[in-house]
OpenMM code with the backbone's topology and positions (N, CA, C; nanometers):
from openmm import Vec3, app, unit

residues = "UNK UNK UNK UNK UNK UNK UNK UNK UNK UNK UNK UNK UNK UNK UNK UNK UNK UNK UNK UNK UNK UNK UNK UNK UNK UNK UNK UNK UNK UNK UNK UNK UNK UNK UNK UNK UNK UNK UNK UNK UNK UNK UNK UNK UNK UNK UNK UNK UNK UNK UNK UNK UNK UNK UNK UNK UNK UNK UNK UNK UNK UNK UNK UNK UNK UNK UNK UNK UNK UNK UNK UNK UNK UNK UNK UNK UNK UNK UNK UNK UNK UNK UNK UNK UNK UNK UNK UNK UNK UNK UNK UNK UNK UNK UNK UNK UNK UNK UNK UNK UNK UNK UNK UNK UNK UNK UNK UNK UNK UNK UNK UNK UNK UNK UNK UNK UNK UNK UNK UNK UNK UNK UNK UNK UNK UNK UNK UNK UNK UNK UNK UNK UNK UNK UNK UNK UNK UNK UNK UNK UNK UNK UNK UNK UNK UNK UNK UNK UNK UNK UNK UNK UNK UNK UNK UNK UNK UNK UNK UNK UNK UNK UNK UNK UNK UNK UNK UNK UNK UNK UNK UNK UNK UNK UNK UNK".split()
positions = [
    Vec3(-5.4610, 1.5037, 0.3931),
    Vec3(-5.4325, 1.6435, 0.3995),
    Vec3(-5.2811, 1.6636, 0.3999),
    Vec3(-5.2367, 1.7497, 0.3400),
    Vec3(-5.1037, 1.7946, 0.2982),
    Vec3(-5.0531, 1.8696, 0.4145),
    Vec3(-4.8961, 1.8271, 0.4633),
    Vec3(-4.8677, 1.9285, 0.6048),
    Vec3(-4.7972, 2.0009, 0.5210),
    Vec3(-4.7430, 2.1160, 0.5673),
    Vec3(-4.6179, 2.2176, 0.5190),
    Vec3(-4.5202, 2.2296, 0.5897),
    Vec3(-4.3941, 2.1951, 0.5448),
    Vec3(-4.2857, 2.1764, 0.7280),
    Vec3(-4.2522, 2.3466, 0.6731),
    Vec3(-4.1936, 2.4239, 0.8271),
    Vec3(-4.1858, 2.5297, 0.7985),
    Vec3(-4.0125, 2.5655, 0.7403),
    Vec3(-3.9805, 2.6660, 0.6785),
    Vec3(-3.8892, 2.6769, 0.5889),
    Vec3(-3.7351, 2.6279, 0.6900),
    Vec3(-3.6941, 2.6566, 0.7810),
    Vec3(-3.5846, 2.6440, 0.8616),
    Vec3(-3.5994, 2.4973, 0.8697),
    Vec3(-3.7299, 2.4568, 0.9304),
    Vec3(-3.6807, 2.2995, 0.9323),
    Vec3(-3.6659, 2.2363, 0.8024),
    Vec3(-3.7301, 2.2595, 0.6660),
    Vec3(-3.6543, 2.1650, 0.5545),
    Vec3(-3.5437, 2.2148, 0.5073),
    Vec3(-3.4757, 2.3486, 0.5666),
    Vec3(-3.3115, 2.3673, 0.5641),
    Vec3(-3.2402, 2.2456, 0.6160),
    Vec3(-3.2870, 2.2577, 0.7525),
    Vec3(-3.1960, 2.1594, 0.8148),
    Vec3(-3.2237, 2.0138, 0.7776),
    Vec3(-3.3543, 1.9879, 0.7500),
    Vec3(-3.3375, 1.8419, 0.6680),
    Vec3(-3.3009, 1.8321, 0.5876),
    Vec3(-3.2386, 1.9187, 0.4990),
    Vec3(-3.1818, 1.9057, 0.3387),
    Vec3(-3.0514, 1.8818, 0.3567),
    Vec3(-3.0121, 1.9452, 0.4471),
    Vec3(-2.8320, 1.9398, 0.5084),
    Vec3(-2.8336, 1.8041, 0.5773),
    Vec3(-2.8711, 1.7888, 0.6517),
    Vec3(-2.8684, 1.6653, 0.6924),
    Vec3(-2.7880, 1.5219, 0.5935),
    Vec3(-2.8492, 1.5144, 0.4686),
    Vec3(-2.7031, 1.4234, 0.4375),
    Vec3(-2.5862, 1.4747, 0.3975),
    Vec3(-2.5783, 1.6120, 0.4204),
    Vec3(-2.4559, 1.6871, 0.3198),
    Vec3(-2.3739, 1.6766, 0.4849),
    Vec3(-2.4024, 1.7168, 0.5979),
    Vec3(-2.3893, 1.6806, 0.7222),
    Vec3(-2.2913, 1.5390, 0.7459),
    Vec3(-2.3910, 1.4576, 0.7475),
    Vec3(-2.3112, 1.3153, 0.7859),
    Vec3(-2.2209, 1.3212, 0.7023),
    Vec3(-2.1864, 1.3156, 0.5367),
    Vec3(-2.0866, 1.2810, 0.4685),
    Vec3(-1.9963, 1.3811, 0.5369),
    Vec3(-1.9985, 1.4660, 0.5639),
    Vec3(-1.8723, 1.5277, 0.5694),
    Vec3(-1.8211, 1.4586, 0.7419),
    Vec3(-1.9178, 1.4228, 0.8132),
    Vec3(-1.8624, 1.3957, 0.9153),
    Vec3(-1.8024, 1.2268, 0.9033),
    Vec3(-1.8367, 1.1319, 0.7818),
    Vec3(-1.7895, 0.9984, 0.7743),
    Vec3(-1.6678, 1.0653, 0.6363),
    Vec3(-1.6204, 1.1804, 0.6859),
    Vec3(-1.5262, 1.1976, 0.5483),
    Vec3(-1.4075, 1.1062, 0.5809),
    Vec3(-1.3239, 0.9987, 0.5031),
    Vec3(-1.2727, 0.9333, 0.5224),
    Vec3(-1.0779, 0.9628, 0.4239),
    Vec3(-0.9885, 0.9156, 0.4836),
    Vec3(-0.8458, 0.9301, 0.4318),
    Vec3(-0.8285, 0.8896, 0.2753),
    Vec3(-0.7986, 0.8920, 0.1720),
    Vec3(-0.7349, 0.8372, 0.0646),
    Vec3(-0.6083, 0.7771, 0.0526),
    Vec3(-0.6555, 0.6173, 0.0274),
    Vec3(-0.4917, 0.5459, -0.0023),
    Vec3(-0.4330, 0.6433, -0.1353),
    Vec3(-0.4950, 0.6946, -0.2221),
    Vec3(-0.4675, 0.6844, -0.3459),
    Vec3(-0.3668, 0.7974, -0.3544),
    Vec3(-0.2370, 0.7990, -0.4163),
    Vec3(-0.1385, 0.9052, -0.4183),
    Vec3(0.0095, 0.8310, -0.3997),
    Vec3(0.1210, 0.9358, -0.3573),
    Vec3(0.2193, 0.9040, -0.3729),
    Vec3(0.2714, 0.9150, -0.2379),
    Vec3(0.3742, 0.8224, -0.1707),
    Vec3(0.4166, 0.8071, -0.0463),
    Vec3(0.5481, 0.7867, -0.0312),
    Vec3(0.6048, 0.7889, 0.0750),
    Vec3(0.7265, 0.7575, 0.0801),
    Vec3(0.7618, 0.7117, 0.2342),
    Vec3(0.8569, 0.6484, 0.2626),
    Vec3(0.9127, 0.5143, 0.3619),
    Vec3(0.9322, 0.4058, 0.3986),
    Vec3(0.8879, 0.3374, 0.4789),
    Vec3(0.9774, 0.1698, 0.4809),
    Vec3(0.9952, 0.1663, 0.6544),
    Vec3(1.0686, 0.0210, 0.6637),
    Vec3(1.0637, 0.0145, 0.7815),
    Vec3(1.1815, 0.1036, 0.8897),
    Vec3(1.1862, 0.1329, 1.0026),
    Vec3(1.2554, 0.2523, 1.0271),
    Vec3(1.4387, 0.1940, 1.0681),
    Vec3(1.4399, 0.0573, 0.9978),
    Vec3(1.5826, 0.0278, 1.0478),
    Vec3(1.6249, -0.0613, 0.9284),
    Vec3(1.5466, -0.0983, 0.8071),
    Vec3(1.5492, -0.1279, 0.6675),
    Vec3(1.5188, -0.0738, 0.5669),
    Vec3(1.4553, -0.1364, 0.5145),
    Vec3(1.4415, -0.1129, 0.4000),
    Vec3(1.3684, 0.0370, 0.3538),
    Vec3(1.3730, 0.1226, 0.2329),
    Vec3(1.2834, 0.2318, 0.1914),
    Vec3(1.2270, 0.2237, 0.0914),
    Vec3(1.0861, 0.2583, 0.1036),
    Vec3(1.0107, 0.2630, -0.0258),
    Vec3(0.9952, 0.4119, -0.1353),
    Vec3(0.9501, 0.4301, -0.2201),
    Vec3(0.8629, 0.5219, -0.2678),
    Vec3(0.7234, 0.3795, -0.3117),
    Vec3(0.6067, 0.4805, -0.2847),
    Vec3(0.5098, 0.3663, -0.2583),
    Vec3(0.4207, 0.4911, -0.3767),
    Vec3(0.3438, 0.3845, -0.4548),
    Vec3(0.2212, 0.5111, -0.5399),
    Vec3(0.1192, 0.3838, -0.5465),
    Vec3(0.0221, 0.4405, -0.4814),
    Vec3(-0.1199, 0.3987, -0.4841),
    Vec3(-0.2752, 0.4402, -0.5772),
    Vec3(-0.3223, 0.3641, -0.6656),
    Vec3(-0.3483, 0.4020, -0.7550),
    Vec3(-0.5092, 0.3484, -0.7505),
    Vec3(-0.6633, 0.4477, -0.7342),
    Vec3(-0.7831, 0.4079, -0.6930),
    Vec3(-0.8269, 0.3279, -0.8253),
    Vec3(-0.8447, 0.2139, -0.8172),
    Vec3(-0.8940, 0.1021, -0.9259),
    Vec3(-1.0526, 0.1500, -0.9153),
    Vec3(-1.1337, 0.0583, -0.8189),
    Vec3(-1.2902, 0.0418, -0.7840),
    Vec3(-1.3067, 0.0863, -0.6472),
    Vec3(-1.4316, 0.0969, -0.6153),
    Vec3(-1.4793, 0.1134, -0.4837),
    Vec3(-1.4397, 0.0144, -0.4203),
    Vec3(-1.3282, 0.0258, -0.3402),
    Vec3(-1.2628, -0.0152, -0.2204),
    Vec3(-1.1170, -0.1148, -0.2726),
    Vec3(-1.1122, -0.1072, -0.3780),
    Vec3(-0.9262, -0.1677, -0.4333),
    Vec3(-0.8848, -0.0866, -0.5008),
    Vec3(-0.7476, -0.0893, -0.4764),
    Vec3(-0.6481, -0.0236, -0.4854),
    Vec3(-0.5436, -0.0895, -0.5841),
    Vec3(-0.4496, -0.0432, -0.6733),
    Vec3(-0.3129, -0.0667, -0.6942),
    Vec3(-0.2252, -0.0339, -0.6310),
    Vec3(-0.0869, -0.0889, -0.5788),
    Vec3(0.0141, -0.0422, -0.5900),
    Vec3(0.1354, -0.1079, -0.6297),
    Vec3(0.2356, 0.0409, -0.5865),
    Vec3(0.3822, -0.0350, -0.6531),
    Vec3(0.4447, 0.0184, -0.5777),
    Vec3(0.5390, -0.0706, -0.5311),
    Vec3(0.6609, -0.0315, -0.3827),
    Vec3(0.7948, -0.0390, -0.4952),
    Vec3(0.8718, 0.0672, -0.5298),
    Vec3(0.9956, 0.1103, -0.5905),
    Vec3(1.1159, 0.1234, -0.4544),
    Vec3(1.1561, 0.0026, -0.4309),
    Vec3(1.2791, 0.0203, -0.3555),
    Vec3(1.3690, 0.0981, -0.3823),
    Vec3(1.4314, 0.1216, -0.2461),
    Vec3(1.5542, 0.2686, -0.2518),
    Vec3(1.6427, 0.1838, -0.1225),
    Vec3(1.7179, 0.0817, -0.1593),
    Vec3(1.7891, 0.0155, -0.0895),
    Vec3(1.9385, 0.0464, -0.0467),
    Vec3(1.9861, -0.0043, 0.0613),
    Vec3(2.1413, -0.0015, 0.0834),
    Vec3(2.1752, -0.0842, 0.1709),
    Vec3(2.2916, -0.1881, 0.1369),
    Vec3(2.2820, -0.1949, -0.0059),
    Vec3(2.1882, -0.1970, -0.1142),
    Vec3(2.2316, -0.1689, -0.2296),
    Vec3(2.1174, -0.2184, -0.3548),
    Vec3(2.0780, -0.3272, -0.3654),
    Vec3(1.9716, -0.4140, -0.3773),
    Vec3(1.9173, -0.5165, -0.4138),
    Vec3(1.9189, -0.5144, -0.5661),
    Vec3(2.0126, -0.5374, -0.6529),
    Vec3(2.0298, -0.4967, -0.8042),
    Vec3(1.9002, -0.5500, -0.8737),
    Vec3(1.8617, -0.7350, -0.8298),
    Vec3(1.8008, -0.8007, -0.9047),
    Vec3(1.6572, -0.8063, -0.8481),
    Vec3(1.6130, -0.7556, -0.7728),
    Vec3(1.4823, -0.7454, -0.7346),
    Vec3(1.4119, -0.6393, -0.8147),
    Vec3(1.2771, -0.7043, -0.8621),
    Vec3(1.1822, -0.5924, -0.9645),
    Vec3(1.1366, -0.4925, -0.8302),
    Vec3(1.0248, -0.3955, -0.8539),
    Vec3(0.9522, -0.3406, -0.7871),
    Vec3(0.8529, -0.4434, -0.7444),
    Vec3(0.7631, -0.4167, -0.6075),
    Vec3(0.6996, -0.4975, -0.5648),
    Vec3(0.5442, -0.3956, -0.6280),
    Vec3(0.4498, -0.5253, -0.6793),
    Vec3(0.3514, -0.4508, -0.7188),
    Vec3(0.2351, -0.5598, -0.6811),
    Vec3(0.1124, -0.5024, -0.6643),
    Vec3(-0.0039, -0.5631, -0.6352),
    Vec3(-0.1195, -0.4876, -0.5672),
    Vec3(-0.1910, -0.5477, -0.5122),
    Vec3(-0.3466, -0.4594, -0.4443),
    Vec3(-0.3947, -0.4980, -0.3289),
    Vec3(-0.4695, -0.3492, -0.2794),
    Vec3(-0.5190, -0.3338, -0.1849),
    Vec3(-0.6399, -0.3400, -0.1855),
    Vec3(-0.7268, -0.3918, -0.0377),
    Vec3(-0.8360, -0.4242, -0.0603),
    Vec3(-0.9014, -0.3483, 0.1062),
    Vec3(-0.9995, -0.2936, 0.0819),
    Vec3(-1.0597, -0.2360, 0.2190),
    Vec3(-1.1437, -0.3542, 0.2577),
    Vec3(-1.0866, -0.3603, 0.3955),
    Vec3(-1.1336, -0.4826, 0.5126),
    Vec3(-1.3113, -0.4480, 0.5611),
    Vec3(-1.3269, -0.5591, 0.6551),
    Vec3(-1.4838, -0.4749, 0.7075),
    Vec3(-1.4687, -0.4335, 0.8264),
    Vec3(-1.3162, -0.4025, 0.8895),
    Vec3(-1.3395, -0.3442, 1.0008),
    Vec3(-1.2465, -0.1519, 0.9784),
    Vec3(-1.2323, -0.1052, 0.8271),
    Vec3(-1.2137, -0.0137, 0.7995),
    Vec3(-1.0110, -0.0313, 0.7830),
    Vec3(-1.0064, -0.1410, 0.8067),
    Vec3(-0.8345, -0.1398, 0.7563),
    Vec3(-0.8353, -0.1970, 0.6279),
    Vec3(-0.7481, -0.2149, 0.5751),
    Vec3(-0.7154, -0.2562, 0.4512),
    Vec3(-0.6073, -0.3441, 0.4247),
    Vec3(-0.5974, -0.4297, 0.3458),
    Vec3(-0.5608, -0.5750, 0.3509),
    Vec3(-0.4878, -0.5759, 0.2119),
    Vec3(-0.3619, -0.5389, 0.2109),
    Vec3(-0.2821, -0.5353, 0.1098),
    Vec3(-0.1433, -0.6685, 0.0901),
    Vec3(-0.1988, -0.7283, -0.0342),
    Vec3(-0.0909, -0.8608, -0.1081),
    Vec3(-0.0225, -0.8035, -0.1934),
    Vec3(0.0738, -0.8356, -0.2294),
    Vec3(0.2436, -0.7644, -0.3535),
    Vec3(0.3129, -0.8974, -0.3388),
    Vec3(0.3837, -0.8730, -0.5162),
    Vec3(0.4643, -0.9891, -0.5583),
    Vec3(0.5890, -0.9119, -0.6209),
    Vec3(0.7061, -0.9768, -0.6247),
    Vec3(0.8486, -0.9578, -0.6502),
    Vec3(0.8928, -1.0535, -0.6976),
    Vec3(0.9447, -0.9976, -0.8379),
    Vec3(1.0811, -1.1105, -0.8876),
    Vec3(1.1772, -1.0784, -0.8067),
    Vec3(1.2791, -1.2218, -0.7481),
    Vec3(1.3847, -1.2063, -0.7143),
    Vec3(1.4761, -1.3008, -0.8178),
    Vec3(1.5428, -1.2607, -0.8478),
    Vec3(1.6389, -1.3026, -0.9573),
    Vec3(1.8213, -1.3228, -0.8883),
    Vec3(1.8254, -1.4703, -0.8291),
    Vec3(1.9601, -1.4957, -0.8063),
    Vec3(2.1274, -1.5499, -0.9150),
    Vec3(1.9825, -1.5306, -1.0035),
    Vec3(2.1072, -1.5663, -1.1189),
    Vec3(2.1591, -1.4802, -1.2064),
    Vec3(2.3251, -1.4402, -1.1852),
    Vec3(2.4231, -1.3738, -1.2644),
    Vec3(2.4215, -1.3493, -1.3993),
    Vec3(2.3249, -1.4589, -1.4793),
    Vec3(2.3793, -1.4081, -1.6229),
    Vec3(2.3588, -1.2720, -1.6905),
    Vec3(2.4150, -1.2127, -1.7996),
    Vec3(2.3884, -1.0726, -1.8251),
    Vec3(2.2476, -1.0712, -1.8190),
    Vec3(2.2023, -0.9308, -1.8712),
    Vec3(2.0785, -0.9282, -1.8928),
    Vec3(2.0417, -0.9300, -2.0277),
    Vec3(2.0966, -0.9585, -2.1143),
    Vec3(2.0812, -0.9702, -2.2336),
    Vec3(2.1282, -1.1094, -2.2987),
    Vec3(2.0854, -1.1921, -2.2023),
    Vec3(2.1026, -1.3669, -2.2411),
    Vec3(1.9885, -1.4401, -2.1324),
    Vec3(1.9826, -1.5305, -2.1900),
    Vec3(1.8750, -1.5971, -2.1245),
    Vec3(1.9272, -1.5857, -1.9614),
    Vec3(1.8140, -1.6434, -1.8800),
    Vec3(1.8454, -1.6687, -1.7087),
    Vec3(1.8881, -1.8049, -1.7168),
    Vec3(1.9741, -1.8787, -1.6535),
    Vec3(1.9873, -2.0129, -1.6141),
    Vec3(1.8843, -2.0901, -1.5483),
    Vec3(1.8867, -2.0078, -1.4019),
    Vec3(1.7594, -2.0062, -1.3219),
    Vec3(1.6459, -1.9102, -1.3559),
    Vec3(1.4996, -1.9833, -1.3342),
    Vec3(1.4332, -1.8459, -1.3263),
    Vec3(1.4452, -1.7619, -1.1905),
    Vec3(1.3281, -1.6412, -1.2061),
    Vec3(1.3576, -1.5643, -1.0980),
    Vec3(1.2486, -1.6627, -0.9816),
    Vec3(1.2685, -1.6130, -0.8141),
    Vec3(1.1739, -1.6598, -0.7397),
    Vec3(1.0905, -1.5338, -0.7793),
    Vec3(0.9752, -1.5984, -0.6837),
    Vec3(0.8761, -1.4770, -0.6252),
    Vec3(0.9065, -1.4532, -0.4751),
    Vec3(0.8841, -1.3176, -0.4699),
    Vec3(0.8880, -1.2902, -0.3065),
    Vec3(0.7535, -1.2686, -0.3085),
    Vec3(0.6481, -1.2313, -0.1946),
    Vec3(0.5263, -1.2363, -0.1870),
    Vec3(0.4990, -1.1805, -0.0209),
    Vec3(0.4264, -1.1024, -0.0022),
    Vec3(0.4033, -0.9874, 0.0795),
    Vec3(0.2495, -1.0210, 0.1315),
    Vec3(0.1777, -1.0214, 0.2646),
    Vec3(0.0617, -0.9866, 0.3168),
    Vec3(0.0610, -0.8508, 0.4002),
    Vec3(-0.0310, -0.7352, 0.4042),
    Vec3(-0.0041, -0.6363, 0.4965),
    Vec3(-0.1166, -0.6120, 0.5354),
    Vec3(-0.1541, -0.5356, 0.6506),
    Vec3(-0.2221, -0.5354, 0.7383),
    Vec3(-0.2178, -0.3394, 0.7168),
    Vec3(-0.2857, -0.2866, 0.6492),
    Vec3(-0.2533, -0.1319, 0.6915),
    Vec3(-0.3783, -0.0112, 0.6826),
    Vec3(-0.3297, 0.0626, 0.7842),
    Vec3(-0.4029, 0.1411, 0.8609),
    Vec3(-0.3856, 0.2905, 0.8294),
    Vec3(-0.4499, 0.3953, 0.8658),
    Vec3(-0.4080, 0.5426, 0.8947),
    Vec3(-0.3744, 0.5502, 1.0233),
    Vec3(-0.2801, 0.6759, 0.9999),
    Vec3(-0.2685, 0.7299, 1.1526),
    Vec3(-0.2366, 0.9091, 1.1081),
    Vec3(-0.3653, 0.9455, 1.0916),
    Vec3(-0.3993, 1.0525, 1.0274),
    Vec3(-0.4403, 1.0402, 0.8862),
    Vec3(-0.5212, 1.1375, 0.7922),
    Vec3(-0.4918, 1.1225, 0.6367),
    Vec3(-0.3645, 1.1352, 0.5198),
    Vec3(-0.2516, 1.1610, 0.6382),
    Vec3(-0.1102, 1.1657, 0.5397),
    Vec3(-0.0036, 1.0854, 0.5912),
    Vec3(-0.0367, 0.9859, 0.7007),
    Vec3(0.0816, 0.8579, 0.7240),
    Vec3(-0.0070, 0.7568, 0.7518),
    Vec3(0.0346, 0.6647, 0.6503),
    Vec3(0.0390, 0.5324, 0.6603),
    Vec3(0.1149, 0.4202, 0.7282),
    Vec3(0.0315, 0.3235, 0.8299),
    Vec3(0.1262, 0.2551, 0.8753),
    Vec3(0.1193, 0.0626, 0.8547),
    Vec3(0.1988, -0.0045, 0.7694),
    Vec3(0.1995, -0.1238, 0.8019),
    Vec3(0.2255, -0.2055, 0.7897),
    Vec3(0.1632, -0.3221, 0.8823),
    Vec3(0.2112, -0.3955, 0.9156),
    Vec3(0.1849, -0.6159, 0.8118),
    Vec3(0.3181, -0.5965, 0.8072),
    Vec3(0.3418, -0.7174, 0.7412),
    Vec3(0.3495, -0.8705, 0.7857),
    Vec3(0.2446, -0.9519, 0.7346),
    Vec3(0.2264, -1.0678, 0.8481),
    Vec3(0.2783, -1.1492, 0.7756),
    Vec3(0.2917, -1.1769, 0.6536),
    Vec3(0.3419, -1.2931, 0.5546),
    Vec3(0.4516, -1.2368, 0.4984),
    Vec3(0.5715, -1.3011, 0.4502),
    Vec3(0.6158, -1.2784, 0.3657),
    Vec3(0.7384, -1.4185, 0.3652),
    Vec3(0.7275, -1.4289, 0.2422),
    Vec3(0.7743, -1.5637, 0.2053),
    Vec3(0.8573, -1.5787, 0.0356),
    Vec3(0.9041, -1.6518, 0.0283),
    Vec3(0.9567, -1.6898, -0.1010),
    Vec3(0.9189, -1.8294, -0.1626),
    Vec3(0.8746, -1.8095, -0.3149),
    Vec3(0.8249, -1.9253, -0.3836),
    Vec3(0.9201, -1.9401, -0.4912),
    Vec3(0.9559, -2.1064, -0.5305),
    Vec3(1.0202, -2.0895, -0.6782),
    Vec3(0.9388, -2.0926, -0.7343),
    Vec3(0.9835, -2.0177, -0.8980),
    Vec3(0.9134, -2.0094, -1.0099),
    Vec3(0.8329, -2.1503, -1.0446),
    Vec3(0.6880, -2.1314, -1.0745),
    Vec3(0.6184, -2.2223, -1.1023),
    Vec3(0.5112, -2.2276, -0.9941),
    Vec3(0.5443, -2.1721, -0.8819),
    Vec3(0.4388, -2.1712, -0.7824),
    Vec3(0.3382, -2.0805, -0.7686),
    Vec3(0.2088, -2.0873, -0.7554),
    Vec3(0.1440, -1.9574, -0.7247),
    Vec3(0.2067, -1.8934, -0.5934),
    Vec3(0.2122, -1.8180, -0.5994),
    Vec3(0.1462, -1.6960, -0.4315),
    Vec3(0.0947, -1.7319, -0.3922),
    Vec3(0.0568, -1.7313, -0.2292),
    Vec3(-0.1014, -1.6744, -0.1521),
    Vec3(-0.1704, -1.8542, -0.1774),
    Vec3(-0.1032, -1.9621, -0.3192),
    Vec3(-0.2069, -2.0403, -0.3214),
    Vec3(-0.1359, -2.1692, -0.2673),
    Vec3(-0.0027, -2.1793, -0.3151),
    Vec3(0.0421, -2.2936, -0.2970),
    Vec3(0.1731, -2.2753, -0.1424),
    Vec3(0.1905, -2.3740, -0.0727),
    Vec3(0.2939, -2.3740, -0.0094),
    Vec3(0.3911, -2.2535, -0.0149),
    Vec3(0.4609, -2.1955, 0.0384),
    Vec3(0.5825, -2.1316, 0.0123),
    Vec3(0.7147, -2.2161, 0.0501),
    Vec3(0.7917, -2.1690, -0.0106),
    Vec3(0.9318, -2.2567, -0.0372),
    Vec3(1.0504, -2.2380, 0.1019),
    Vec3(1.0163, -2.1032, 0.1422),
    Vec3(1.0837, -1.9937, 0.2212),
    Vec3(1.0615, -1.9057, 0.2841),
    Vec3(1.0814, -1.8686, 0.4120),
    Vec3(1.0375, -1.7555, 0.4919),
    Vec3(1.1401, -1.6518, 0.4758),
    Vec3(1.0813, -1.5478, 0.4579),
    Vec3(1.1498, -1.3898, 0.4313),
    Vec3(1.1397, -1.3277, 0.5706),
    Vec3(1.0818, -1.3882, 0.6583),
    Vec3(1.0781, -1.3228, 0.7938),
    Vec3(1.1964, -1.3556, 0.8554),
    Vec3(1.2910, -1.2902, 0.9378),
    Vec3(1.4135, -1.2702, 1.0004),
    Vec3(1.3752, -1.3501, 1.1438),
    Vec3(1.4899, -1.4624, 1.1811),
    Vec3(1.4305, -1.5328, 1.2905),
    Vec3(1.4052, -1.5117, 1.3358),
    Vec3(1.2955, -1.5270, 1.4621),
    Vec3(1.2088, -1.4973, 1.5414),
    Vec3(1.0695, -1.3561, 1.5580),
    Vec3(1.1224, -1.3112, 1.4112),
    Vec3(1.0430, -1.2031, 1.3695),
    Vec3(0.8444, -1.2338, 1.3676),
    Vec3(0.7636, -1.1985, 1.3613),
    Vec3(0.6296, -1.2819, 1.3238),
    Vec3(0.5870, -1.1417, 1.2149),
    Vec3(0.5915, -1.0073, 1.3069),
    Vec3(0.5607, -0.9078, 1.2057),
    Vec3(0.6756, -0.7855, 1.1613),
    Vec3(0.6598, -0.6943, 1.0584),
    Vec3(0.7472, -0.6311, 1.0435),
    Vec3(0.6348, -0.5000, 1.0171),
    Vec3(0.6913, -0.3457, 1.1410),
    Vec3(0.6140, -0.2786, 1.0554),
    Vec3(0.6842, -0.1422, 0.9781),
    Vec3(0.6136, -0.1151, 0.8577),
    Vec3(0.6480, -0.0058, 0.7853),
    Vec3(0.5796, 0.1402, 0.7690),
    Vec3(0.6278, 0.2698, 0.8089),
    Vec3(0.5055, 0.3937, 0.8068),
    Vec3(0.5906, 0.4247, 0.6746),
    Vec3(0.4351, 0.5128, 0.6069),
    Vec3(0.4836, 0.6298, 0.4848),
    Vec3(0.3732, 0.7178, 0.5053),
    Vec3(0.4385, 0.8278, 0.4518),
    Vec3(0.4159, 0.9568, 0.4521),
    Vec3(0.3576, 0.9964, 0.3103),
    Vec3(0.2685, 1.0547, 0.3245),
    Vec3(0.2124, 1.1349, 0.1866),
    Vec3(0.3101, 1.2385, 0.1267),
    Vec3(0.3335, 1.2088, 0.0190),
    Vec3(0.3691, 1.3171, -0.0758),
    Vec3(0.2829, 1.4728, -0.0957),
    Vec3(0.3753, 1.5812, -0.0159),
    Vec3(0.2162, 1.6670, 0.0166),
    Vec3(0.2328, 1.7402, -0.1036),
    Vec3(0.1715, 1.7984, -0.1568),
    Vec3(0.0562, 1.8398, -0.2746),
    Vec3(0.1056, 2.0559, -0.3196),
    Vec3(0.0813, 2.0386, -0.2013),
    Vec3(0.1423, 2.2034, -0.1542),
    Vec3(0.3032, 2.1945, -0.1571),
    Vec3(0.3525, 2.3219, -0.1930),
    Vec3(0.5425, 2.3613, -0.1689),
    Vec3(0.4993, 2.5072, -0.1145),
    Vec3(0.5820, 2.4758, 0.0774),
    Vec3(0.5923, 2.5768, 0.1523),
    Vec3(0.6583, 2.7311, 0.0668),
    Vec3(0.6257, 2.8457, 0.0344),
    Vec3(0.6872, 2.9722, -0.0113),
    Vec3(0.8541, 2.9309, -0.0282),
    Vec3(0.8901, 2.9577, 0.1345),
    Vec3(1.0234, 2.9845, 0.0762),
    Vec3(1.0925, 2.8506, 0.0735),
    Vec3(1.0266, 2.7384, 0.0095),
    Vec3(1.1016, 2.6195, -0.0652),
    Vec3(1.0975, 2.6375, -0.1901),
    Vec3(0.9948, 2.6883, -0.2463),
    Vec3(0.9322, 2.6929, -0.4438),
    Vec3(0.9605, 2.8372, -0.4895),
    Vec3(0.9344, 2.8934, -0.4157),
    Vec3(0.9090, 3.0567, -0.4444),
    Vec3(0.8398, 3.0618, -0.5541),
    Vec3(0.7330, 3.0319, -0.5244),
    Vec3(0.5922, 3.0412, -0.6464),
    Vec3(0.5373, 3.1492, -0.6549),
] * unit.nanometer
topology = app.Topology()
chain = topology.addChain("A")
for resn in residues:
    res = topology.addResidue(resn, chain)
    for name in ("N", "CA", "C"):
        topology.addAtom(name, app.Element.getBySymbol(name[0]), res)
């Protein structure tokens, strides 16, 4: 025999998953950011949604001094299983003088980055860096030995917040 639920209750069961999602609504890496650590270095950071749960990015230094010969640091993010996210990046560092329009003497190293990062809200990002090391050319990343520690003595972590690039321009900044 067929029941009939009465009309209010299959309201509220219909909402019911429209309900939870909004209450597991979760932050977006994906967008444009800006900062660094608060006594070094500065980023502009743009994060870019690949697949369900990785990420691209690219850290565009804004140094001072300039780091002339360092590329941008670029690589991906990966969502952890305890809701953080687990971000690796690689860097040419290039110590050799010759122009740029002649071969290198030396090649460049790699610099190479592990981060540890979190929200602290949906528009700042904060984090924190557990690896970072230098390889000469020829070495993998992440696979082989590193050559060099990029960590400052006695340092173990370094951390970095950024800020979302917000989306909106207050009136009397744009006058739109």
């Amino acid at each position: 025999m067929r029941k009939i639920v009465p009309l209010p209750l299959f309201i509220l069961l219909s909402l019911l998953p429209c309900l939870a999602q909004e209450h597991r609504h979760e932050c977006s890496l994906a967008g444009s950011w800006y900062g660094g650590s608060p006594t070094a270095a500065k980023y502009l950071l743009q994060i870019t949604h690949e697949q369900d749960g990785v990420y691209s990015a690219t850290y565009y230094g804004g140094f001072t001094p300039a780091i002339t010969r360092l590329s941008p640091w670029t690589g991906s993010i990966v969502r952890g299983r305890h809701g953080e996210y687990i971000g690796q990046g690689i860097a040419l560092a290039n110590f050799d003088a010759t122009p740029a329009n002649q071969p290198a003497a030396v090649p460049p190293d790699i610099w190479a980055v592990r981060e540890f990062i979190t929200f602290d809200g949906c528009d700042t990002l904060v984090s924190t860096i557990i690896f970072y090391k230098g390889y000469h050319w020829g070495k993998a990343p992440f696979v082989d030995l590193p050559d060099y520690d990029r960590m400052p003595p006695g340092v173990t972590s370094i951390q970095e917040t950024y800020t979302r690039m917000p989306m909106k321009c207050a009136d009397e900044v744009c006058n739109d």
